[in-house]
C-alpha positions in Angstrom: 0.0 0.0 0.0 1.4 3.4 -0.8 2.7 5.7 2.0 4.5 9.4 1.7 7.9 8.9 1.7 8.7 12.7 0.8 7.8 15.5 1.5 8.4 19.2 0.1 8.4 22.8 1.6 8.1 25.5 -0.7 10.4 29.0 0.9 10.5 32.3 0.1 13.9 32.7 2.4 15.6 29.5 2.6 18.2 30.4 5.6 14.7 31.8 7.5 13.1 28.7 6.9 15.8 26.4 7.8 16.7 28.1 11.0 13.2 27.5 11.9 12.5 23.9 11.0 16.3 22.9 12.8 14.6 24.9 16.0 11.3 23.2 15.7 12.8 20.0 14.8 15.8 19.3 15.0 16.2 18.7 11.5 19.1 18.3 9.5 19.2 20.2 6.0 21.7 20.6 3.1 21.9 21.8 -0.5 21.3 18.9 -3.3 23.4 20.1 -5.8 25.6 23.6 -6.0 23.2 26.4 -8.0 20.5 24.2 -7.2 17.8 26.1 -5.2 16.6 22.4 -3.2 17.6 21.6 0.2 17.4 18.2 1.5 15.7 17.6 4.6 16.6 14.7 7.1 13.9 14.1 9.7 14.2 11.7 13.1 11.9 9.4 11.8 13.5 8.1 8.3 10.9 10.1 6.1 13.0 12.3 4.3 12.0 16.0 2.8 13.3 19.0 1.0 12.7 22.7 0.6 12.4 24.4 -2.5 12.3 28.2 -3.7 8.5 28.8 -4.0 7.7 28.2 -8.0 4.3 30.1 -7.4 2.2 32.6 -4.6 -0.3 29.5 -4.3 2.7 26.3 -4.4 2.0 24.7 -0.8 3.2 21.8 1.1 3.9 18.7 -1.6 3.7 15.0 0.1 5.0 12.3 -2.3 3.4 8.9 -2.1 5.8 5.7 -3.5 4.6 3.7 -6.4 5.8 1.1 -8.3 5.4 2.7 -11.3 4.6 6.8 -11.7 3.7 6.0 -15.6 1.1 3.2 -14.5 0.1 5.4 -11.5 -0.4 8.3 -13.6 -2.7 6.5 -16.1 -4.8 5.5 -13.1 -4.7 9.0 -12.2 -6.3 10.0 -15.2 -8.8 7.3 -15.5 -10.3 8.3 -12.2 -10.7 11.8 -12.8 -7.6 13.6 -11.8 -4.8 15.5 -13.4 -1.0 14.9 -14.2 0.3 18.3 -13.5 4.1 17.3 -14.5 4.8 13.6 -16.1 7.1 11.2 -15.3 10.0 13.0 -14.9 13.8 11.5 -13.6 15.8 12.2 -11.2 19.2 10.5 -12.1 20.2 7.6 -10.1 17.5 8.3 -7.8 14.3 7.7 -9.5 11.1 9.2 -11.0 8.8 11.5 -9.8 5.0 13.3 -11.0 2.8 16.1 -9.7 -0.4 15.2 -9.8 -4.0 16.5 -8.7 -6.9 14.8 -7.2 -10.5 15.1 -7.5 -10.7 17.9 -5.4 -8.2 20.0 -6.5 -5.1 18.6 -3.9 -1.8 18.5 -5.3 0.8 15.7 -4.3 3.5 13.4 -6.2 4.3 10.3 -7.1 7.3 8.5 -6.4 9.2 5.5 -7.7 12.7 4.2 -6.6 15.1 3.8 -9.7 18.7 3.7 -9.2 19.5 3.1 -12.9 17.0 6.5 -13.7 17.8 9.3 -16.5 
């Protein structure tokens, strides 16, 4: 059964927002890649995250469930009345990821674990 196994924070002022999640939290952040605007996030319970420069004045909170295929996943999306906001898209040795949005207008990802991704 899926479960989130990412999340994402959208920031206006990354340094503000991780001096405040490390206070609340205790969590541990760092930058993905250098020029890359995404921190990643590591929480005490295993489920990890990241913060990302705000794309939009209405991008919220993102939770990422993990499939076992985004590309079947998405179809199914589709079929049952939702939206694929952003396909199947790779993150290299990592995996692949889609945006997606529910019946009632929610937005959250997909996730699926691919070391030999794109």
């Amino acid at each position: 059964m899926p479960s989130i196994v990412h999340f994402e924070i959208p920031v206006d002022d990354a340094k503000r927002a991780m001096k405040f999640y490390r206070e609340l939290f205790g969590w541990k952040m760092e930058s993905f890649a250098p020029g890359m605007e995404y921190w990643v996030i590591e929480t005490k319970d295993g489920i990890g995250g990241g913060m990302i420069k705000r794309q939009s004045p209405d991008h919220r909170i993102t939770d990422y469930f993990g499939v076992s295929s985004v590309q079947e996943s998405s179809a199914k999306i589709e079929k049952l009345g939702g939206k694929v906001l952003m396909p199947r898209t790779a993150i290299p040795s990592i995996g692949y990821f889609a945006v997606c949005m529910d019946t009632e207008g929610n937005v959250f990802g997909l996730f699926e674990d691919d070391l030999k991704a794109k």
